[in-house]
N, C-alpha and C positions, 0 to 999 in steps of 0.2 A: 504494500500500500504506500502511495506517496507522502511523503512530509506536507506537514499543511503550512502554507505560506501566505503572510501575511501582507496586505500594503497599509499597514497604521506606521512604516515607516518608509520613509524612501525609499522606493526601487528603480531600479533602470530597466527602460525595454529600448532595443533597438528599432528604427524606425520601420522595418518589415513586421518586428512583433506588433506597432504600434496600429501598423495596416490590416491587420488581424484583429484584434482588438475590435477596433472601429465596424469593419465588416461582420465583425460578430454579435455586435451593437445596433447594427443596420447604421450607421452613422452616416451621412451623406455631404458633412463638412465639417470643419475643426476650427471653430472661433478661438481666438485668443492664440492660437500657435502656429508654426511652419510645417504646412500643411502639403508642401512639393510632394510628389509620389506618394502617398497615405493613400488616394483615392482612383479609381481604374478611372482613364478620359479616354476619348476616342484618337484608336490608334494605339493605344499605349496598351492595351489589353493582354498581350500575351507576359510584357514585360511584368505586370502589377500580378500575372497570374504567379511567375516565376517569386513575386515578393511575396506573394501570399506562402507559397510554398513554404519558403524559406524563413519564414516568420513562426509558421505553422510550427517545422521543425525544432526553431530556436524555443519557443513557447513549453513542448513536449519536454524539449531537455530540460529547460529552467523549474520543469514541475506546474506549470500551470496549467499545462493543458494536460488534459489523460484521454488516451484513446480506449476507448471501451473494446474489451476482447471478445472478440469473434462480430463484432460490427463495423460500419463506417462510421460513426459519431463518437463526438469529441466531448469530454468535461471538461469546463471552463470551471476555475478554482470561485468561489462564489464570492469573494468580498471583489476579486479583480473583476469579473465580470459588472459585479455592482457600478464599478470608480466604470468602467467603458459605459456602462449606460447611461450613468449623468454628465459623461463627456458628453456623449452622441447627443442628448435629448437635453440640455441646460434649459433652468427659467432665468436663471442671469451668470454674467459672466463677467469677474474682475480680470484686471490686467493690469499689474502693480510691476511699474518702471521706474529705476534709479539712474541715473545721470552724474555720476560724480567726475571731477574735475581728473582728466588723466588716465580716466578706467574705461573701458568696454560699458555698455548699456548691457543693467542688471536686469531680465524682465521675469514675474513669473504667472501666471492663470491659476485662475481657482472659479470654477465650476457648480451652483448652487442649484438643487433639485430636490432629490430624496435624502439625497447626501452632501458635502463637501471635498470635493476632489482639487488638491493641491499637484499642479504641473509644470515644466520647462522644459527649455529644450536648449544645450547646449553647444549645438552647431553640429554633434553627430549622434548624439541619444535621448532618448527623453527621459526625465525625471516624475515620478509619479509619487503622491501619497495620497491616503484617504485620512481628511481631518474629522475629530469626532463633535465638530459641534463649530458654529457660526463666530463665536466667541475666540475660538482659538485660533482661526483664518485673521480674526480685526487684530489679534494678540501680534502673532507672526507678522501681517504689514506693519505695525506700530514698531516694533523692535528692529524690522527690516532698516526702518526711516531713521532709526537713532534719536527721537526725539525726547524729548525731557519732560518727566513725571510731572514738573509745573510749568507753564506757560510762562514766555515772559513779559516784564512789567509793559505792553505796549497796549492799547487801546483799540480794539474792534472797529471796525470799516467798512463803509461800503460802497463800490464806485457803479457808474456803469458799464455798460460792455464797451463803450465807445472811448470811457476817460480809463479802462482799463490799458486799452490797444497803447491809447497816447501814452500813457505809463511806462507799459514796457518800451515803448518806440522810446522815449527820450526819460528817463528816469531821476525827474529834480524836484526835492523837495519843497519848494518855493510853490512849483503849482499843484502839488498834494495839497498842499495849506490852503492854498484859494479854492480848493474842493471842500473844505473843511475838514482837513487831517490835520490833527496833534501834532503837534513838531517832533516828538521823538517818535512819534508809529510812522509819519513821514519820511524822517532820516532812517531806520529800518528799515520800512520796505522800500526806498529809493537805493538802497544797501541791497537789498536780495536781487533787487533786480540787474543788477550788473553784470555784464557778460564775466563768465566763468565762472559765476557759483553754482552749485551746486541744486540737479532739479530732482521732484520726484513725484509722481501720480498714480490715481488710482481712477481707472476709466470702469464704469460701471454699467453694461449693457443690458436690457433686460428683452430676453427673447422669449418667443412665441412660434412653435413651430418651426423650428430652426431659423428665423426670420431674425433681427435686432428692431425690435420697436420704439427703444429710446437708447438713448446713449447720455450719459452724464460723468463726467470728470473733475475728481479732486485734486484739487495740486499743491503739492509743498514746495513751497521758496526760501533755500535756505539764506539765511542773513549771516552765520557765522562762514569764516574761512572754513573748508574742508582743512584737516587736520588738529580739530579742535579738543584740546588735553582730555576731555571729561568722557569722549567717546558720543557723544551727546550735543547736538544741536540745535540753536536760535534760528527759528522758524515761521513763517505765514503761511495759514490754510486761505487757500484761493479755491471759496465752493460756490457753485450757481446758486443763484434765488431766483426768486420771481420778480416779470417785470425787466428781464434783457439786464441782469446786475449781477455783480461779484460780491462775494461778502470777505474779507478777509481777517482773520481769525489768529489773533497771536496761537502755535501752533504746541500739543503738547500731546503723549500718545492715547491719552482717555480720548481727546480732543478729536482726534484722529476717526479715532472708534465710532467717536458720538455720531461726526459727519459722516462717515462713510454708512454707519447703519439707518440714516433716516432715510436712505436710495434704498435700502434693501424691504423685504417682505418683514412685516411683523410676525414675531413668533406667535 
């Protein structure tokens, strides 16, 4: 009898196993990841059969899949098949990016349906987990971002979509103030916004049918230098409101949580 295996922690599958997976899902596209060769398109058919194979085969060895004897049907290990179904079939779909100064673009997905499926893909395999709860997905972004248990002393904001644009486009505390910003949430966020610091988001899509029927994104700007002693970074949340505006929110990782969970479905 096979070993039973787990994804409540990180696994790797190669992207032939991940073509499996999906097809075993009925999955017919991969929101949030690189999705090249995963799926058969016309003309490529013989090649996606040869991946299936070979995914197939990799799967059987890894122990996830078992071939039923003296049949053609295959067992799929039941928590992995679970994480392929709420890939295939998402109600929303995060996509949390880090942007640091010097480094490659950090990105990961997570997946919200029946379950919580945390994934990546590192330029030749994918990284998979299944999280046990909502709570621990906002936990994981907050930590990701480095941000600090209390917020700092700067004062809440909020511009339009248009005095936003201008913002980033030219970034001078002098016309913050004639918006009516605080001179020090002014000089802060005219501070983050300068080219080479440090960026980070969380795009929050919520689907229908394999379909994206909204899309909303939270962004972190960071205002301290990258390489900051405490491990821990001076921050603004940039979240939509109502009404074509930005609210921007001295930024902290409950903070984090609070915004990103009011996009999400109530428990």
């Amino acid at each position: 009898m096979s070993e039973t295996r787990s994804i409540y922690y990180p696994v790797v599958f190669t992207p032939a196993e991940m073509a499996v997976l999906l097809s075993l899902a009925g999955a017919q596209t991969l929101l949030g990841l690189e999705s090249k060769g995963l799926f058969p398109t016309n003309g490529s058919r013989s090649t996606w059969d040869q991946t299936f194979l070979q995914g197939r085969a990799q799967l059987e060895r890894e122990r996830w899949l078992d071939h039923l004897p003296g049949t053609v049907q295959y067992r799929l290990n039941e928590e992995l098949g679970m994480a392929a179904a709420v890939m295939a079939a998402p109600q929303f779909v995060l996509v949390t990016n880090l942007d640091w100064p010097g480094q490659p673009r950090q990105s990961v997905t997570h997946y919200l349906a029946a379950a919580v499926v945390e994934a990546s893909f590192d330029g030749q395999d994918y990284h998979m987990a299944a999280l046990r709860s909502i709570d621990i997905m906002l936990a994981r972004q907050a930590t990701a971002m480095q941000l600090p248990a209390q917020p700092p002393p700067w004062l809440e904001f909020e511009l339009s979509n248009e005095q936003a644009r201008q913002a980033v486009a030219d970034p001078q505390p002098r016309r913050l103030g004639q918006w009516g910003v605080s001179a020090s949430s002014a000089a802060a966020f005219a501070h983050a916004l300068r080219p080479g610091q440090a960026r980070a988001s969380v795009q929050v899509m919520s689907v229908v049918y394999g379909r994206v029927e909204a899309v909303h994104r939270v962004r972190v700007l960071y205002a301290d230098p990258a390489g900051a002693a405490t491990g821990e970074y001076a921050a603004w949340l940039a979240a939509p409101v109502a009404g074509s505006r930005v609210r921007l929110i001295p930024a902290s990782a409950g903070r984090l949580v609070e915004t990103v969970r009011t996009l999400l479905p109530h428990p």
